[in-house]
Structures are given as structure tokens and as C-alpha cells.
C-alpha positions in Angstrom: 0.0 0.0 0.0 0.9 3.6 -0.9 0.9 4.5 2.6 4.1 2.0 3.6 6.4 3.7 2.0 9.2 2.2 4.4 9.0 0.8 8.2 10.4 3.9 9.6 7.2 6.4 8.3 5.3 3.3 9.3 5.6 3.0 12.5 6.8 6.7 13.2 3.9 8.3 11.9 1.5 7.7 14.1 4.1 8.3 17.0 4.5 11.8 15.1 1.0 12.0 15.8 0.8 11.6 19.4 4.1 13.8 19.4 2.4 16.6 18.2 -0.9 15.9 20.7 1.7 16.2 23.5 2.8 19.3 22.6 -0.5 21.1 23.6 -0.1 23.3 26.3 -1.1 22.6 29.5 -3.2 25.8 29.7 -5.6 24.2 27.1 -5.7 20.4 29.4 -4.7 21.0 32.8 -5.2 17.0 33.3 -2.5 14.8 31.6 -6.1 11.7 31.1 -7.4 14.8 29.0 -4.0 14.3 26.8 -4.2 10.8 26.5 -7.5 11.1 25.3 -6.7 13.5 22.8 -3.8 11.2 22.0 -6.3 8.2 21.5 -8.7 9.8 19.4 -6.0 11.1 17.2 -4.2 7.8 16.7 -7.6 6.2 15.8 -8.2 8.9 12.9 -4.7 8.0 11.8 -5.5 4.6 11.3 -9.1 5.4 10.1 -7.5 7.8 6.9 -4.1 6.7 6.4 -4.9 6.2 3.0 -6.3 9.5 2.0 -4.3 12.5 1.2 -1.3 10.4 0.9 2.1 12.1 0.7 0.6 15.5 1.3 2.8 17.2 4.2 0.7 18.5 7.3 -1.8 15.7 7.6 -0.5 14.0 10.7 -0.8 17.7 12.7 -4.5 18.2 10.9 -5.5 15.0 12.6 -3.4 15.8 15.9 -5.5 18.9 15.8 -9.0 17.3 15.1 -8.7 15.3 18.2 -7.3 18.1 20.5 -10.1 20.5 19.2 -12.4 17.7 19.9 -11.1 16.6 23.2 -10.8 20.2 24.4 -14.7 20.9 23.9 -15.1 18.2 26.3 -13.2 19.6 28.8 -14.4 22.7 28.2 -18.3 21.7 28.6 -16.8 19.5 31.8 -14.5 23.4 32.9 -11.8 21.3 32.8 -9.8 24.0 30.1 -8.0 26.1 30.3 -7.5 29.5 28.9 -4.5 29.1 26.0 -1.1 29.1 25.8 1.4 31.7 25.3 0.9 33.3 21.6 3.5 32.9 18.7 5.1 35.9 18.3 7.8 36.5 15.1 6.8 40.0 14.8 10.4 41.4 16.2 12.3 39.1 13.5 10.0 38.9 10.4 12.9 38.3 7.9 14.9 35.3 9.6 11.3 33.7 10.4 10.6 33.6 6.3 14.3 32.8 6.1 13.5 29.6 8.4 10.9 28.2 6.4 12.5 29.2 2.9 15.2 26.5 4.5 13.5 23.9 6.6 11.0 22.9 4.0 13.3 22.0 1.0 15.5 20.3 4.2 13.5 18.3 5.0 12.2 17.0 1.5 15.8 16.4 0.5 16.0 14.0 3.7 12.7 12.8 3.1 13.4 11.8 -0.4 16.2 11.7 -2.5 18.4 11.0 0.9 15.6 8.3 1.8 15.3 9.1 5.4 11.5 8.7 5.2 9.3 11.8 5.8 9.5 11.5 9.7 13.0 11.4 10.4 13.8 14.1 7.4 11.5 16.2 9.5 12.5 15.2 13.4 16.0 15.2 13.1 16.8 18.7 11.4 14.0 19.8 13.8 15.5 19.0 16.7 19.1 19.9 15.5 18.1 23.5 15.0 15.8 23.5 18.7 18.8 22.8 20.0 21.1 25.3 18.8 18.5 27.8 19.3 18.7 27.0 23.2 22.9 27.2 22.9 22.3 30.7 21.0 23.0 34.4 23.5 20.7 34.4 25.9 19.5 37.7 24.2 18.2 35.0 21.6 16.2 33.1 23.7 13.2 35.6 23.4 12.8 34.4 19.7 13.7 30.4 20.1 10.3 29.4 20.3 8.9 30.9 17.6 11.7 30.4 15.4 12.1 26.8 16.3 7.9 26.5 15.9 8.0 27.7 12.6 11.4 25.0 11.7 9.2 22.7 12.8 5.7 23.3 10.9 7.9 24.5 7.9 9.5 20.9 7.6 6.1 19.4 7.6 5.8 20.8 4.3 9.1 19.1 3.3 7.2 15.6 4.1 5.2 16.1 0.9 6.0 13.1 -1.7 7.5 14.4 -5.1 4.4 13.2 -6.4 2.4 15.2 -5.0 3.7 18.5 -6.3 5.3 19.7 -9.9 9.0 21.3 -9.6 9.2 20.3 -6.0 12.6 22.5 -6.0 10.3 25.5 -6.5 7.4 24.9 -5.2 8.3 23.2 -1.5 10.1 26.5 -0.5 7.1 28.4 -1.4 4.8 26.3 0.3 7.5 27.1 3.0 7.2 30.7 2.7 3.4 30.3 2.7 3.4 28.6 5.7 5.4 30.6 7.4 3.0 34.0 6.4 -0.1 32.2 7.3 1.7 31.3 11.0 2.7 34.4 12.1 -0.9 35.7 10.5 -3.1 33.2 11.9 -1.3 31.4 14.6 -2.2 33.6 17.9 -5.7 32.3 16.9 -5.0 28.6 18.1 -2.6 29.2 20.4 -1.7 26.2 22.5 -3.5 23.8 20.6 -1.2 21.2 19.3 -0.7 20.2 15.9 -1.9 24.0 14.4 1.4 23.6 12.2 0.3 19.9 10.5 -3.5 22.3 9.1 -1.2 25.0 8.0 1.7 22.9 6.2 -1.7 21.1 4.8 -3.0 24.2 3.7 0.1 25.8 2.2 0.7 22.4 0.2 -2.7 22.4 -1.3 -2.7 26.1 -1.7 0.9 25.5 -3.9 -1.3 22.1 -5.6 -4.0 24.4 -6.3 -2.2 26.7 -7.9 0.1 24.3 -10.3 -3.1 22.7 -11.3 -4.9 26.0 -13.1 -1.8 26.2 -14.6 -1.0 22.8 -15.7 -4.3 22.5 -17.2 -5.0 19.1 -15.2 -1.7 17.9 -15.3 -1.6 17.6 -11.8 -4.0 16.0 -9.7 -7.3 17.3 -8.7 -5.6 18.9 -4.7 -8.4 16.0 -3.1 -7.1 13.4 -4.4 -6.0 10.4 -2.7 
């Protein structure tokens, strides 16, 4: 099946899911039963729609983010959520945030693909390399770690996206990446806290980018729904 590409996006996917559950703030589930919850529902809608929108980047954070939306309204019927979390804020470097997802996003697709590290590890492993310098950067830095290293992050989910899935993926990924990066800083204080916002926005960007290659390509590119 499409969807076992190798073992390591096999059985790192859904852990990628309940990654991104656990990254909700605990401001939005002040009860860890609330975030295994949200981690149960998404790993069932994993398994329930693995095989739609295959090789599209940002899917496993759109279903991270239908469970925790989900989950949260419970709590919040029960009072058992809280306010947010602390917003994204890029605002005070604009130009090295765009400059982060012009780079993580083709990053990440060259380790995804032509380097064959499989979509999760192209993504976690640059990820995590450029969280941590971030944290060994002045101190005077630190202000503007998070947001940078959110936007890495959600950039390289973008990068996950199969060559097939986009035309001239060495122009197109990095403006997905810039895309995403717009529509983060834009929209992001909106669903602050919430876990797996990044996964809808690379998803977005990527069919925005699909959308716009097909009105141009005259069909030559899949309808953006496709499976």
C-alpha cells in the first residue's frame, strides 16, 4: 500500500501524531487523562485515513489537531480548560522567520526523499538539531527560540510532501515554506496552544501550492483532493 512507504514512516507516523498531541499546552488540558485522550482519538483517525491524502505534508498535525479540538470541547463543557497558551510571536524578526521556512522545507524534503530518510526522520532530526542550537544561542536569543524553532518545525512538515504530490518540488516546497510561514505568524495567535496547528497549515500551504500548479498545468496535476 501507498501508505508503507518504508518501516520507519510506518511506524513513526502515528508516534509523530501523538508527538504533536503532546505538545499542547497545558493551559488548554490542565489534566495529563485529558491528553491521552486526545492522543487516543488522534491515533484512531490515523489509522481510520491513512490512505487518504497520501504524501501530502501537514496531515498527521491536521489529525493531531481534530482530536485536541475535539477533546478540548469536552473539557471545556466539563471546565476542565484552560485558557491558551502563550501566543507565537515572530513579529520582532520577520525576515529570519521567512528565512527559516524558505530553508526547513526543502531540508526536509531532500531527507525525506532523495536522501531516503522517510518523511519522519527528514522532519525530526533537522528539527530537533536547529531547537537545540537555538537554546545554545546568546541568551539575548532566547526571546525568539520558540517561535523560530515553531515555525522550523511546521515549515519541515511541508518538506514531508512526496515528489508526487507536487510539480517542480525545487520551487514549489520552498514556497509552500514561505506560505506557511506567512499564514503562522498571520493566523497562529488564533490557536494558540493547541497542538498540531502547524500539520492544518503545512496542509493548507501544500494544497494552496497544488491548487495553484493545477490552473496552470491545465490538469496535469492532480485534482488537490485526491488520494
Amino acid at each position: 500500500m501507498r501508505w508503507m512507504k518504508g518501516a520507519r514512516d510506518y511506524h513513526g507516523a502515528p508516534i509523530y501524531v501523538g508527538a504533536f498531541v503532546g505538545i499542547t499546552s497545558q493551559q488548554v488540558f490542565h489534566n495529563i487523562w485529558w491528553v491521552l485522550g486526545a492522543g487516543l482519538l488522534a491515533g484512531t483517525l490515523w489509522s481510520v485515513s491513512r490512505d487518504a491524502w497520501v504524501g501530502v505534508g501537514g496531515k498527521m498535525g491536521t489529525m493531531a489537531l481534530m482530536a485536541i479540538i475535539s477533546v478540548s470541547l469536552v473539557a471545556r463543557t466539563l471546565h476542565q480548560r484552560g485558557p491558551a497558551g502563550h501566543a507565537l510571536d515572530a513579529h520582532g524578526v520577520v525576515l529570519l522567520a521567512y528565512g527559516v521556512g524558505l530553508a526547513a522545507a526543502p531540508l526536509t524534503y531532500y531527507l525525506s526523499h532523495p536522501r531516503r530518510w522517510g518523511a519522519v526522520l527528514g522532519s525530526a532530526v533537522p528539527s530537533a538539531a536547529f531547537a537545540l542550537t537555538m537554546t545554545l544561542t546568546s541568551p539575548s536569543w532566547h526571546i525568539h527560540a520558540d517561535a523560530l524553532s515553531y515555525l522550523w518545525y511546521g515549515s519541515s512538515f511541508v518538506g514531508m510532501t512526496t515528489p508526487a504530490r507536487v510539480a517542480r518540488p525545487a520551487i514549489s516546497i520552498p514556497l509552500a515554506g514561505a506560505l506557511f510561514t506567512w499564514l503562522a505568524v498571520r493566523f497562529g495567535p488564533d490557536f494558540t496552544g493547541l497542538g498540531g496547528t502547524a500539520g492544518l497549515t503545512a496542509l493548507i500551504s501544500v494544497f494552496a501550492i497544488r491548487g495553484v500548479q493545477a490552473s496552470f498545468a491545465h490538469g496535469k496535476v492532480p485534482t488537490i483532493l485526491s488520494r
